[in-house]
C-alpha positions in Angstrom: 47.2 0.9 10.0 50.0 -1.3 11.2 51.7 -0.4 14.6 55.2 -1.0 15.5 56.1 -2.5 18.9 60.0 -3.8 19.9 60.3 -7.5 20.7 63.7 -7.2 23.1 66.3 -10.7 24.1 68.1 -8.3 26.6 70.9 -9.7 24.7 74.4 -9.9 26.8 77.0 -9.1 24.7 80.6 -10.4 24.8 82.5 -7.8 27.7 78.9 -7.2 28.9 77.5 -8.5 32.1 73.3 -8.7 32.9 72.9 -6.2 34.9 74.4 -4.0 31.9 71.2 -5.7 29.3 68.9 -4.7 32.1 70.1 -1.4 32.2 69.9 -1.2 28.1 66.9 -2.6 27.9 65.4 -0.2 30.1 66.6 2.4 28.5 65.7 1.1 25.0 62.0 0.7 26.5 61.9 4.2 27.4 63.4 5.2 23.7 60.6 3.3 23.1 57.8 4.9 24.4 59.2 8.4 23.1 58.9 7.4 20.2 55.9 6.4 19.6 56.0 2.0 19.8 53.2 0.5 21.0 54.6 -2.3 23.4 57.7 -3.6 24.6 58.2 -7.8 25.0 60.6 -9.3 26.1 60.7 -13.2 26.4 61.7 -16.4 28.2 64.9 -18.1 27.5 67.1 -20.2 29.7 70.5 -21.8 29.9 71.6 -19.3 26.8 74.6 -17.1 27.6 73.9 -14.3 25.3 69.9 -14.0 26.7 69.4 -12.0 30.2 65.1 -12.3 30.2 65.1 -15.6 32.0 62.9 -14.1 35.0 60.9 -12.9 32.5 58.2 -11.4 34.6 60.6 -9.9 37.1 62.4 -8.3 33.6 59.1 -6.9 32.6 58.3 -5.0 36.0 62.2 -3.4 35.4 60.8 -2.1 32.5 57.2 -0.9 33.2 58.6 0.7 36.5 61.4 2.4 34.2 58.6 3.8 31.7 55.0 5.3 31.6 52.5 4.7 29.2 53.8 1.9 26.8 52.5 -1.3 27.4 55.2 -4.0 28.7 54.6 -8.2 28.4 56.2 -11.5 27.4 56.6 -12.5 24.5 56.3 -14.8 25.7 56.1 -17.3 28.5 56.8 -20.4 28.1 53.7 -22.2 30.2 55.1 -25.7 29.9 57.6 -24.4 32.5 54.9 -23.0 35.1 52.1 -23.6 36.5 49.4 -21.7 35.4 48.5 -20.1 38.7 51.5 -18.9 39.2 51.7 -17.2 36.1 48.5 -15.7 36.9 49.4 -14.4 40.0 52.9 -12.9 38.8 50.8 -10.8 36.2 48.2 -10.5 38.3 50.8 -8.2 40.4 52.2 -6.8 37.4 48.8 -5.8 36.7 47.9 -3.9 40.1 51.6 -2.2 40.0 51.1 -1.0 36.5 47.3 -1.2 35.6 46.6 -1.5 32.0 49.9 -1.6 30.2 50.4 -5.9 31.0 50.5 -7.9 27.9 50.9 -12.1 28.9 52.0 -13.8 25.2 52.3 -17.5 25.5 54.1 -19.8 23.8 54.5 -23.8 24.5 58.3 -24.6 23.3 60.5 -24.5 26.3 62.4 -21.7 25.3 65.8 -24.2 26.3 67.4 -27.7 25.7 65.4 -30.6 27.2 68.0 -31.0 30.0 67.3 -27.6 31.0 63.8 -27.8 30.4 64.0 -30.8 33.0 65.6 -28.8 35.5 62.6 -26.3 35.4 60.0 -28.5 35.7 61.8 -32.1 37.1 59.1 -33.7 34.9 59.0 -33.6 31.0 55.7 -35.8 30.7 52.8 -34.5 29.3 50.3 -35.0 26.3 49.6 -32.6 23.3 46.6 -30.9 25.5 48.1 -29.9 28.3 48.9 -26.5 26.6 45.4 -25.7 25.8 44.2 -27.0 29.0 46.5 -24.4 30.6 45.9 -22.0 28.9 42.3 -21.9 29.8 43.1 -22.5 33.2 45.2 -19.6 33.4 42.0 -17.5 31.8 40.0 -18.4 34.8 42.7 -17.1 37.5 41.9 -13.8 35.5 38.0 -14.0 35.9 35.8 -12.8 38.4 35.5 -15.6 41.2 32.9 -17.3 41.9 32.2 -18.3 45.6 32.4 -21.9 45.4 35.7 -21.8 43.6 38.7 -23.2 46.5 41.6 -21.8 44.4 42.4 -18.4 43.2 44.4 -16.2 41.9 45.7 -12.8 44.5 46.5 -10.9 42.6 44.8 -11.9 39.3 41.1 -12.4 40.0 39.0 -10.2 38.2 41.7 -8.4 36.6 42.0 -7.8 33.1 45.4 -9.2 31.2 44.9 -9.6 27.8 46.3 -13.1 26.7 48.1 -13.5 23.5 49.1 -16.7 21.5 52.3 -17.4 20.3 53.8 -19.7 17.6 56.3 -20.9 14.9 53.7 -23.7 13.3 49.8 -24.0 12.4 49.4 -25.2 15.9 49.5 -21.9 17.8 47.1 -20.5 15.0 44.7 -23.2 15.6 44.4 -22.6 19.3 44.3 -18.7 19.1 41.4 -18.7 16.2 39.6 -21.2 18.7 40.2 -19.2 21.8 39.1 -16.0 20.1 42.7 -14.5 21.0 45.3 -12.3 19.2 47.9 -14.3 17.5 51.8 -13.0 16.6 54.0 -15.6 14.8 57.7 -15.8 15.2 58.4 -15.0 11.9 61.7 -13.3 12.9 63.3 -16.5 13.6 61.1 -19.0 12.1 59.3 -17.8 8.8 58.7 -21.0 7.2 54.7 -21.6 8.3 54.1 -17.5 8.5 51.6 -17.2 6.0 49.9 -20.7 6.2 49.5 -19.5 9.9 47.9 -16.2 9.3 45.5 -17.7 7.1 43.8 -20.2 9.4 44.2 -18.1 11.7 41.8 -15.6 10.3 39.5 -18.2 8.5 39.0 -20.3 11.6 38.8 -17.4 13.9 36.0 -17.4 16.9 34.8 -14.2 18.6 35.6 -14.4 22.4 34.8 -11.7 25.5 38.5 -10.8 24.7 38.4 -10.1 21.0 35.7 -9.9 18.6 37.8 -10.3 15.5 41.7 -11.9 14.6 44.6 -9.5 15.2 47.9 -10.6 14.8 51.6 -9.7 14.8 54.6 -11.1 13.0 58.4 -11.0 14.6 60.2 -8.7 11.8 64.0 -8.1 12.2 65.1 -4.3 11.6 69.0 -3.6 11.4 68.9 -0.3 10.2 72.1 2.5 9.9 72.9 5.7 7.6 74.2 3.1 5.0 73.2 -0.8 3.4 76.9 -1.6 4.4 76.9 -0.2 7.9 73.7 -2.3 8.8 75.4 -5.7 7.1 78.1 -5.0 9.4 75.4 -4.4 12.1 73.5 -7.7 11.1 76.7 -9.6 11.6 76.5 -10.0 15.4 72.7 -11.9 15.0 74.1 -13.9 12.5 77.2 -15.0 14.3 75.0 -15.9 17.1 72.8 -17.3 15.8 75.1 -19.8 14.1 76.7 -20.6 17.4 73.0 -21.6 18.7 72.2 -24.1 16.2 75.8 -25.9 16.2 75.0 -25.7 20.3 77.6 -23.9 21.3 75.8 -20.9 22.5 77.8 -17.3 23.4 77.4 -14.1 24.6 76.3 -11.7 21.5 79.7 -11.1 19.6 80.7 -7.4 18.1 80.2 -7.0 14.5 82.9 -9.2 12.1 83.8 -8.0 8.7 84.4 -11.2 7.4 82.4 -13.6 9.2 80.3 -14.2 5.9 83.0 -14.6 3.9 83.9 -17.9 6.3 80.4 -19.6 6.2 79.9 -22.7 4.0 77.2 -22.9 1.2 74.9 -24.7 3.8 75.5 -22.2 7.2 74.6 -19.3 4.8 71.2 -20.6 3.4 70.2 -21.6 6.8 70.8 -18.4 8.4 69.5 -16.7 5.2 66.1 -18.9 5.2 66.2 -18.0 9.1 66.5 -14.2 8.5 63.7 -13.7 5.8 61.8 -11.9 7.6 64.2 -9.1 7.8 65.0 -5.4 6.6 68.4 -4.3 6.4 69.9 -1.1 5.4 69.9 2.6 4.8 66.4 4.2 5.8 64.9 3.8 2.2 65.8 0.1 2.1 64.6 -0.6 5.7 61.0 1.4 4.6 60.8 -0.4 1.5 61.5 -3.9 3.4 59.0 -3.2 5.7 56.4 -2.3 3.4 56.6 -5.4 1.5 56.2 -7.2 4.2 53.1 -5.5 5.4 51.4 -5.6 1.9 52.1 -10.0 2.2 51.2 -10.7 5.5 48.7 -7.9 5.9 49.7 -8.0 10.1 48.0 -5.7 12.4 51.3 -5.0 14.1 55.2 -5.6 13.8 56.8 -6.9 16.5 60.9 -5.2 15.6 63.4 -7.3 16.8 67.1 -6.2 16.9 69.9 -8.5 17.9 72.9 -5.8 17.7 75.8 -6.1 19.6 76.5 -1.8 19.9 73.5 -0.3 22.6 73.4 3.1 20.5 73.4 1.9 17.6 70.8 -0.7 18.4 69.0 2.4 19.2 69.6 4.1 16.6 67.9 1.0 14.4 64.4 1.4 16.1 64.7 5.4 15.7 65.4 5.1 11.7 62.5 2.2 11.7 60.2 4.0 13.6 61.3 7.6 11.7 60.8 6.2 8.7 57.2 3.8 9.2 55.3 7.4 10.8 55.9 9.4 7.8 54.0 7.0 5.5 50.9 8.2 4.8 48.3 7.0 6.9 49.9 6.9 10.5 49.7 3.9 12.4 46.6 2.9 14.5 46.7 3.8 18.2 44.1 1.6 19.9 45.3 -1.7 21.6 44.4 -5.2 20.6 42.0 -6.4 24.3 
């Protein structure tokens, strides 16, 4: 059955500082883990006000050293910006500081604008390989060494970090069926390519010493409260922010505004509408019945719940009512992890 796990920004919201998203997100995680979510990403974003997981790996040890048995990862890394051994060895020490519970999603967008992209890496050459090349390079940090190898990674060698694919287009689904690697699409933000994705994902799909068939997760918005109205209101904070983003004029995540939809021209709200269909929103029925359908389309092995909402306890509150409401289908979701 499908699993639920919680895809996190560590959003800053306006008044809010940081080190107050750390603290939420920490506390959210171990929400989390009570009840009952199998992992907790968080992911790489830089130069964006409202986004607080730009050391993404130094996030992720906040959060496996603030929980206990949930597993904790990116979701993802963007490798463009690192070199692959160094990737390597910061999970590698994730890995020996919490062994078992690392996840290490990739993605190859730059999770920023180019000019910050060029401040990460001072060098924005490359050639449409260089992401598959790095990713296999970063596999062989994680595999037993060999004598004759000069370079490794300490900590990483021999240690297993299950590697995940992540994407927005066909691309990522290509390299993941060819890799033999679980696959989760950004659906939450990007929907268009979803189910073209899944599909050659599973038709093309290679066994590898990782995985011996696809699995794959989809990014799935859940802004759930008592009422439909409350979690419209909710929603209204993501949407806000959102908009900001793509006129590049990026903020801090805003409270909830009454009438920010009725202000939006005919074009703003089908873009943010095409950009939010992979969403439930509402009372517990409607959130259970929206998640549902989306299941029976896709036919995912997990969710990945995101929840951009400005209020901590009710942002809560939304993974409580999604998770309270998912476990008391019948047939309760799978607890074995995707290797």
């Amino acid at each position: 059955m499908t699993a639920l796990s919680v895809l996190d920004l560590s959003p800053i919201v306006e008044g809010g500082s940081p080190a107050l998203s750390m603290r939420n997100s920490r506390d959210l995680a171990r929400r989390a883990e009570a009840l009952g979510y199998r992992r907790y990403w968080v992911a790489e974003h830089h130069n964006i006000p409202g986004i607080a997981s730009a050391a993404t790996a130094v996030v992720i040890g906040h959060i496996a050293g603030g929980t206990s048995t949930i597993r904790v990862g990116a979701g993802g890394i963007m490798l463009p910006n690192h070199a692959p051994l160094v990737i390597a060895e910061q999970f590698g020490t994730l890995d020996a500081l919490f062994p078992g519970r690392i996840d290490l999603g990739l993605g190859r967008a730059p999770g920023t604008d180019q000019r910050t992209a060029y401040a990460l890496r001072r060098n924005l050459h490359g050639d449409p390989d260089d992401f598959p090349r790095d990713v296999v390079e970063l596999q062989g940090y994680f595999r037993a060494p060999r004598e004759d190898e000069p370079v490794q990674a300490i900590p990483g060698r021999g240690q297993n970090v299950p590697i995940w694919i992540l994407g927005s287009s066909l691309y990522g689904a290509q390299l993941a069926a060819m890799l033999g690697l679980p696959y989760a699409f950004a659906s939450h933000f990007a929907p268009g390519a979803l189910l073209s994705a899944l599909d050659i994902y599973r038709r093309t799909f290679r066994p590898s010493e990782q995985l011996s068939e696809p699995y794959s997760m989809a990014g799935f918005n859940v802004f759930a409260a008592d009422t439909d109205d409350e979690a419209r209101r909710l929603r209204t904070s993501a949407r806000q922010s959102t908009l900001w983003l793509r006129q590049g004029r990026p903020r801090p995540l805003p409270p909830p505004d009454d009438a920010f939809e009725e202000g939006l021209s005919p074009l703003e709200r089908r873009m943010l509408d095409e950009q939010g269909a992979c969403s439930a929103v509402g009372s517990p029925a409607t959130v259970l019945r929206e998640m549902e359908a989306f299941v029976e389309r896709t036919g995912v092995d997990e969710l990945m719940v995101a929840a951009q909402i400005f209020d901590h306890d009710a942002r809560v509150r939304s993974f409580e009512i999604a998770m309270e409401v998912w476990s008391r289908r019948p047939g309760r979701p799978a607890t074995e992890t995707a290797r």
